[in-house]
Structures are given as structure tokens and as C-alpha cells.
N, C-alpha and C positions, 0 to 999 in steps of 0.2 A: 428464594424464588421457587415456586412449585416447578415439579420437572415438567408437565408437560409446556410449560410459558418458557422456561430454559430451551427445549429441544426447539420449539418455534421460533424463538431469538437466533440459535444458534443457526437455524438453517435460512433464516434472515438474512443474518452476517454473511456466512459463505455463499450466499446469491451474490450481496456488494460486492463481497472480497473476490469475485471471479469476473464480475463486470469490470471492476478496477482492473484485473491484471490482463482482462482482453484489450483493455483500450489505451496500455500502456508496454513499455518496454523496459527491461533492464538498465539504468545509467551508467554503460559498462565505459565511456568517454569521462565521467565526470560534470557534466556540461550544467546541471543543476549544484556543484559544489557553493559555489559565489553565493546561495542562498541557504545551503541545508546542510555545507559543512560542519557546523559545532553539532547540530541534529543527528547528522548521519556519525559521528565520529562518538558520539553518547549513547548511540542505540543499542537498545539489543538487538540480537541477530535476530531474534523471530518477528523485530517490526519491520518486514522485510519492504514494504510499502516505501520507505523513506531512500529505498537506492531504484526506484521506478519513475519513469519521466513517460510523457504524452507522446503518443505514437505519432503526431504530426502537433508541431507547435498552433500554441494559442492562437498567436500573432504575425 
């Protein structure tokens, strides 16, 4: 990928990646396991998105 299309992706990305972690929180209860346990227990630690839940439920 030419670097200047890299550098515009990447600062792409870390826009999402920062609207994601504004409008979420830590799963530090667990309360999404029932669904993301095998996920979360496979991950690697820098896919740090998969231990994050919604700052006010969907429902």
C-alpha cells in the first residue's frame, strides 16, 4: 500500500478506534461473557475492543 493511503487509513482507524472507546466502557463485571466468552478467552490482548461494552444498554 503506498504510504501516504497507509498513513490516511491509519488515522482513519484511530478516529473509529476512539469513537468506539468514547462510547463504551470496560467489561470489568463480565456482563457480555454469555456471548464473547470463547472470543474474549482467544484473543489477543491488543484486541482490546472484545473486553468493551455500551456505556448505556441497547435495550
Amino acid at each position: 500500500m503506498p504510504e501516504g493511503s497507509q498513513r490516511e487509513l491509519s488515522s482513519l482507524l484511530d478516529s473509529l478506534d476512539a469513537r468506539f472507546e468514547a462510547c463504551t466502557i470496560q467489561d470489568a463485571t463480565g456482563e457480555l461473557d454469555p456471548w464473547l466468552r470463547r472470543r474474549r478467552r482467544n484473543a489477543d490482548p491488543a484486541q482490546w475492543w472484545w473486553h468493551r461494552k455500551p456505556k448505556t444498554a441497547p435495550w
